[in-house]
C-alpha atoms as one frame of an Amber mdcrd trajectory, in Angstrom:
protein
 126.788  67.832 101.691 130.163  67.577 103.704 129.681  65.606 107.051 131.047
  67.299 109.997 132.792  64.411 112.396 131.976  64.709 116.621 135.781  65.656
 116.532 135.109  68.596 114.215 131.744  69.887 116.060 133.580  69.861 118.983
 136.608  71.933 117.955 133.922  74.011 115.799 132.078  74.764 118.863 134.705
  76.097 120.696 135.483  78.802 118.068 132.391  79.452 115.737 128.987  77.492
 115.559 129.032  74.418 112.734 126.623  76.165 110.073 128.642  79.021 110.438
 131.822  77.686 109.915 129.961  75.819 106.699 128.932  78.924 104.993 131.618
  81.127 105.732 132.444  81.377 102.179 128.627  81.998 101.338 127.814  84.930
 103.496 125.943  88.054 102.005 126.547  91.351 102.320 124.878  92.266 105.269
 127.274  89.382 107.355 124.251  87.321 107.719 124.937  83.426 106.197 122.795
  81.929 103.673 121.853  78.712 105.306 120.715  80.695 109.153 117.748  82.516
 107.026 119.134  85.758 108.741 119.389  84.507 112.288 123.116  84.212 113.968
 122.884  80.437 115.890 122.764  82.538 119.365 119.760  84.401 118.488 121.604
  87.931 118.969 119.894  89.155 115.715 116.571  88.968 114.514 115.726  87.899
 111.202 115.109  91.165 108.458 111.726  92.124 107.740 110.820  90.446 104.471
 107.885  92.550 103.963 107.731  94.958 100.919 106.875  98.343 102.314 104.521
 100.452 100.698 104.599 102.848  97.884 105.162 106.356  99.297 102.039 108.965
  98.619 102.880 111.445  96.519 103.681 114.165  98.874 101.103 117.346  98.790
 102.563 121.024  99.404 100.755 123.626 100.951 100.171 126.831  99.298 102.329
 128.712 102.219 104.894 125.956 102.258 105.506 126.934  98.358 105.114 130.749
  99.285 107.912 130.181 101.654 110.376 128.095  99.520 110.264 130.903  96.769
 110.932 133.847  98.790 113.965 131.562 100.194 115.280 130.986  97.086 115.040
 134.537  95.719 116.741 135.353  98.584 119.605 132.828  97.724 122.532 135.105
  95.390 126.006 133.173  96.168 126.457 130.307  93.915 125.167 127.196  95.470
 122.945 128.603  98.151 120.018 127.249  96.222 121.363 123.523  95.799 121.671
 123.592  99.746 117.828 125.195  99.826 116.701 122.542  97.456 118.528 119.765
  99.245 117.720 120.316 102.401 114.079 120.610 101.660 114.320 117.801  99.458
 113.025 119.757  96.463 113.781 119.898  92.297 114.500 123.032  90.475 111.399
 121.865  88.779 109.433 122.522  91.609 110.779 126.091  91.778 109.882 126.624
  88.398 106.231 125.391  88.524 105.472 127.050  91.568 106.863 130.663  89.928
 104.680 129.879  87.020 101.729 129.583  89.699 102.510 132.384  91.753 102.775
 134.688  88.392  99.169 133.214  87.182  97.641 133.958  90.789  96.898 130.414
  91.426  99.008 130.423  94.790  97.044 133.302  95.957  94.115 131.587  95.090
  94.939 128.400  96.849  96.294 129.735  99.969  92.504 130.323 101.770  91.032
 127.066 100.588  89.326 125.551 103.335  88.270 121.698 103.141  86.020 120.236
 103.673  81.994 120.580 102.718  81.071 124.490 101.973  78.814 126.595 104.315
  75.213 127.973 102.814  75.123 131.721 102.628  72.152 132.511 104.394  69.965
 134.561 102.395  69.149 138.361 104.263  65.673 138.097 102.603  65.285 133.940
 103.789  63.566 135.289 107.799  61.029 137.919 105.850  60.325 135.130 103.183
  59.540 133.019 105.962  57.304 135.124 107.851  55.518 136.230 104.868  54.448
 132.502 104.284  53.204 131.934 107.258  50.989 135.125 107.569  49.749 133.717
 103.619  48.567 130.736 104.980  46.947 132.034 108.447  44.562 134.439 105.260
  44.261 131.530 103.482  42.498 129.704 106.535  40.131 132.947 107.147  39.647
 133.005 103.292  38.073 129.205 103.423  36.190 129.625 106.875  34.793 132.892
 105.418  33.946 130.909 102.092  31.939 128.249 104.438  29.918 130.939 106.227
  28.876 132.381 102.904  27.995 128.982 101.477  26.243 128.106 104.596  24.124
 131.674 104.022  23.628 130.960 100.831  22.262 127.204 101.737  19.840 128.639
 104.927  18.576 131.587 102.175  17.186 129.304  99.474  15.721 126.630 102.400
  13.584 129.616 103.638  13.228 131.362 100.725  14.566 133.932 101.213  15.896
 136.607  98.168
């Protein structure tokens, strides 16, 4: 390591900062020296973030959005008027030519009123006379067993008096 003398420090002060003026010939490519970890000695910068950002999610295109790109670029007759379309939406011609493909199957068409999400039950038109109907079964089923008691009940008193 070189050894910096009071008489250097001094006259380094006055100019540039000592670890500066040591890795002057070691600096990166952002201007930041090696030896600071990213911070300038007078704490005017901030050190970079060393954290690896996160993978970007595959990006997901609306049936309209796609509806809308391909009538723009049928629109598009001078050369390079659909380079510009593609760059400026950030788009391949690949894209163009898989969302033709879809639009020519139907599948666009198809996609374009999906709603997410869980699905509502049809009601059934028959479901309230289906309903009603049960309930009137079981209120004859009731009269059905009390009638079945009372004949039982005859039927018991008739043979305990004897009676044909």
């Amino acid at each position: 390591m070189n050894k910096i003398t009071k008489k250097q420090t001094t006259k380094a002060c006055q100019s540039v900062s000592p670890v500066v003026e040591l890795t002057k010939g070691a600096s990166r490519a952002t201007g930041v020296g090696s030896t600071t970890g990213g911070r300038s000695i007078n704490n005017n910068f901030l050190p970079p973030d060393s954290e690896v950002t996160e993978k970007k999610p595959r990006r997901k295109f609306t049936a309209k959005y796609k509806i809308r790109i391909l009538k723009e670029a049928d629109i598009c007759t001078e050369p390079g008027q659909l380079g510009a379309l593609l760059r400026r939406e950030g788009l391949y011609s690949s894209n163009l030519a898989t969302w033709r493909q879809q639009k020519t199957q139907g599948i666009l068409n198809a996609m374009s009123s999906k709603k997410r999400g869980r699905k509502a039950k049809k009601q059934n038109p028959l479901a309230a006379e289906v309903a009603c109907l049960q309930q009137e079964k079981r209120k004859l089923q009731n009269k059905l067993k009390q009638a079945e008691l009372i004949i039982e009940a005859q039927k018991k008193i008739s043979e305990i008096l004897r009676i044909a």
